[in-house]
N, C-alpha and C positions, 0 to 999 in steps of 0.2 A: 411515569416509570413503567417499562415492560411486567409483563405479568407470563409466568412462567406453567404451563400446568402439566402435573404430576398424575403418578398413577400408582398405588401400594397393590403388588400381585404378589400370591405365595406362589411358588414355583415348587412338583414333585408332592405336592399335596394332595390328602386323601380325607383331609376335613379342613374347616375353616382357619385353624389355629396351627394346622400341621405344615410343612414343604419349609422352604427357602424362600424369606424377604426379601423381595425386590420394588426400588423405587427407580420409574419411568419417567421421565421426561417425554415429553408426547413432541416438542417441539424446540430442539436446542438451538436453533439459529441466535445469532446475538449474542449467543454467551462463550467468556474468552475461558481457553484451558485451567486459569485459574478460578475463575468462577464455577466451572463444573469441579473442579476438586475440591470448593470449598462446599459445594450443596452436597455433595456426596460424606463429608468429615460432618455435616449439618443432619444428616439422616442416619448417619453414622450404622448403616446395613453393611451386610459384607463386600456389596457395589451397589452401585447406580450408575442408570443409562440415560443417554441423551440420544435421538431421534435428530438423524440431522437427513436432505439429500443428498442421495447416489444417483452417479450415473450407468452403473450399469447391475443394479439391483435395485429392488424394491426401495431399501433404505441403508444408509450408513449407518454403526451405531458405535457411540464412544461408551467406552465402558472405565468406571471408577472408583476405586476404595475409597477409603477414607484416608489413603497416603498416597496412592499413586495408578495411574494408567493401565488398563490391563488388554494386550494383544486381545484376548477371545477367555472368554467363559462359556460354564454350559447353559447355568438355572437363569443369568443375561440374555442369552438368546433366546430359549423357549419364551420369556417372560416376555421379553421386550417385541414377541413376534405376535403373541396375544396383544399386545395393548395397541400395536399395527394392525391389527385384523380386526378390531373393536372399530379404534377411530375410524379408518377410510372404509369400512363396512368389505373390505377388501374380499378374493377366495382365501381356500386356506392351505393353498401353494406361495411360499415366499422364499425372496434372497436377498442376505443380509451381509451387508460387506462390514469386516471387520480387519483391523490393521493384520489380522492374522490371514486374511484370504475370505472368498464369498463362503458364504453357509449356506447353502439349502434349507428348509425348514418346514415341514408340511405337518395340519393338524385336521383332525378326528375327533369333533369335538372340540372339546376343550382339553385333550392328549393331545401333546403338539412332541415333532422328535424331529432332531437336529440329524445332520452328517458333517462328519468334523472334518475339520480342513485341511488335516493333512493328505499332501499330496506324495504317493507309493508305497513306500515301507512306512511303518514307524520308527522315528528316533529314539534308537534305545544308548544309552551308554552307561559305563559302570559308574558305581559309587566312590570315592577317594578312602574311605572306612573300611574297616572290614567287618562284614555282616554280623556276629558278633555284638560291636561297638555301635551295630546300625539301632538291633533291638534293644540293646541299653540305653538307646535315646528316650525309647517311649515305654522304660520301664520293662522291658521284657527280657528273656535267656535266649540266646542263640537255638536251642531246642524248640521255641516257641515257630521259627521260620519256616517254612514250607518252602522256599528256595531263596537264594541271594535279592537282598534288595536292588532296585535299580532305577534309574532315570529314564522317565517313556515322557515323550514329548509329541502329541496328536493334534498341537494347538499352542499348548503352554505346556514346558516340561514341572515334573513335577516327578517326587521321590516316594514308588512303590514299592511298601513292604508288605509281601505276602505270609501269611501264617498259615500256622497248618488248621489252627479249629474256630471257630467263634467267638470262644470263652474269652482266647488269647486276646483277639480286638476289643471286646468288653472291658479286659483290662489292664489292657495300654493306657498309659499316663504318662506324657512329656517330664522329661526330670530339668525341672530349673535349672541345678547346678550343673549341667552339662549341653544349654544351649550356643554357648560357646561353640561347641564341636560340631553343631547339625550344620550340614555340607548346605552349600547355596548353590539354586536353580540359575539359570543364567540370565533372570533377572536380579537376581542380588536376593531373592528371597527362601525362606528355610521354611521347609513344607512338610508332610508325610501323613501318604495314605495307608492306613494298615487295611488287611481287606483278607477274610477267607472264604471258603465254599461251606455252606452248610447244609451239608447231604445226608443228615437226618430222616431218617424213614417218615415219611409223611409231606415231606416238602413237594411237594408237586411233581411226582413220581411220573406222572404220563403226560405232562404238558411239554415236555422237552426241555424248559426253562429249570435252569439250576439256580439256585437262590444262594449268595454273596452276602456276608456281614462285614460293613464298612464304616471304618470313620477317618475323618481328614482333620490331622492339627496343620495351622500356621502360626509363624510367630505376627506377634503385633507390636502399634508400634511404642514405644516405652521397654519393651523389652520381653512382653509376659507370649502367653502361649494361648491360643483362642479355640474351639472348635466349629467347624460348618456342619451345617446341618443338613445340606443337598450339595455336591461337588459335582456339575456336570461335566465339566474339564477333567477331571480324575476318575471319572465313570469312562469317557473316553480312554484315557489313558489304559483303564482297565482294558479295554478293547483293546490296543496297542499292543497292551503285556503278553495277551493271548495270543494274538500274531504274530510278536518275536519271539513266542517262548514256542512256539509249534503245537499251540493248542489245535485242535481239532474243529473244522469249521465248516459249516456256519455252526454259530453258538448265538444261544438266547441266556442271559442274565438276567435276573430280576435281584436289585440290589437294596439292602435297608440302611437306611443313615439315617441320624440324628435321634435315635430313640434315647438315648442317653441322656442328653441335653434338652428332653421333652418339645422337641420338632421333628417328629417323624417324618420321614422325607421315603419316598420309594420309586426309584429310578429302574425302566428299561433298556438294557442294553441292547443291541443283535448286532453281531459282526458277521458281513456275510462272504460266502466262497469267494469271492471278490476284493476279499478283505477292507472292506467299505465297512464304518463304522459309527452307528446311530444311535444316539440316545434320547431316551424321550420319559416324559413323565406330564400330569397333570398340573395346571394351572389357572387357578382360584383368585379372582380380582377381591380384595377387600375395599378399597374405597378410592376417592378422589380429592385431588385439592388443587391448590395456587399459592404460589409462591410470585410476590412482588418484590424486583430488587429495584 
């Protein structure tokens, strides 16, 4: 019987216990689409990757919930480019082909930061709701919003709702009885990043980086409402938002997620005059195994 071996990396982490779980497949040949969807519903993380080859990048990588296929993530790429750079002792220049398009991917360390794969503009389009009806999804007042929610797609589209303070993301909370109504991405999935600026006197006032408080609900599957702890697709995305919304560029982010749900995760953003958009954050290897099927 083949024997399969794995890799457990937190990705966006700034200690052992912090970032976004990720499980690595170092080598997926052999195994059929359902078999990676069942090792991934087996680790039951918010994906896992399998390591397959490419031909005209470093490596392919399949990306997987625990219900279904995902074009491109962010905390999958950093992660899955560490445990690339580990095994073949590789540089730490890499390109990562994903159903979504090649990624670029260079580390510093063990700071590794992507370029997302959209290619020109970002895709933005409106919401079917009215903004309103958007923040009654996750429990809030239309007062709460810093501008109209919308769909920013850099990769995987996804539904950003901007607020005006911190507090407001702190206490956002998905309402059960109205997930009926959250609008779907066009993969069939119901998402939402709430996210502000927190320009607090003291935040890194001369570094040029402005500091973001962010959290991402999805639903899952049974029907409930989950939270991530590192979204590097919606940290993108955020880059996106600032492009179509004629933010002022180049712009450095530094973003906090997962404090909440005690996996703090801290992501860097930089969107540059080029409107080129990169994210990057630390990643932390906790262990190894093998998996025999």
């Amino acid at each position: 019987m083949p024997d399969y071996r794995f890799r457990i990396v937190n990705v966006f982490a700034e200690s052992t216990f912090g970032g976004n779980p990720l499980c690595v497949f170092e080598d997926g040949r052999g195994l059929s689409d359902a078999q990676m969807l069942a090792l991934a519903r087996q680790f039951n993380l918010s994906e896992t990757t399998f390591i397959l080859p490419a031909e005209q990048a470093d490596a392919n990588v399949r990306i997987f919930t625990p219900g279904y296929e995902m074009r491109f993530a962010g905390h999958p790429t950093l992660g899955t480019a560490h445990v690339i750079r580990a095994r073949r002792q590789s540089g730490d220049a890499l390109t990562l082909s994903f159903k979504a398009g090649v990624v670029p991917v260079q580390a510093h360390g063990d700071v590794w930061t992507l370029t997302a794969p959209s290619e020109g503009a970002p895709k933005v389009r409106e919401v079917s709701l009215p903004p309103a009806e958007v923040a009654a999804l996750v429990g809030l007042q239309a007062d709460d919003l810093l501008a109209a929610p919308m769909w920013v797609d850099t990769g995987a589209d996804q539904l950003l709702i901007p607020l005006k303070h911190p507090d407001a993301v702190r206490r956002a909370a998905p309402v059960s009885t109205l997930l009926e109504r959250w609008p779907l991405s066009s993969l069939g999935r119901k998402t939402g990043y709430v996210f502000a600026f927190d320009d607090a006197p003291g935040n890194s006032p001369n570094s040029g980086t402005r500091q973001v408080v962010a959290r991402y609900f999805f639903t899952t599957q049974g029907g409930g409402v989950s939270e991530d702890p590192g979204t590097g697709s919606a940290c993108a995305n955020l880059g996106g938002w600032l492009v179509s919304t004629g933010h002022a560029l180049p712009a450095s982010l530094r973003i906090s997620q997962g404090d909440q749900i005690e996996r703090p995760c801290r992501l860097q953003l930089d969107v540059g005059a080029d409107r080129r958009i990169r994210v990057g954050g630390r990643v932390i290897e906790l262990g190894q195994g093998t998996i025999t099927l």
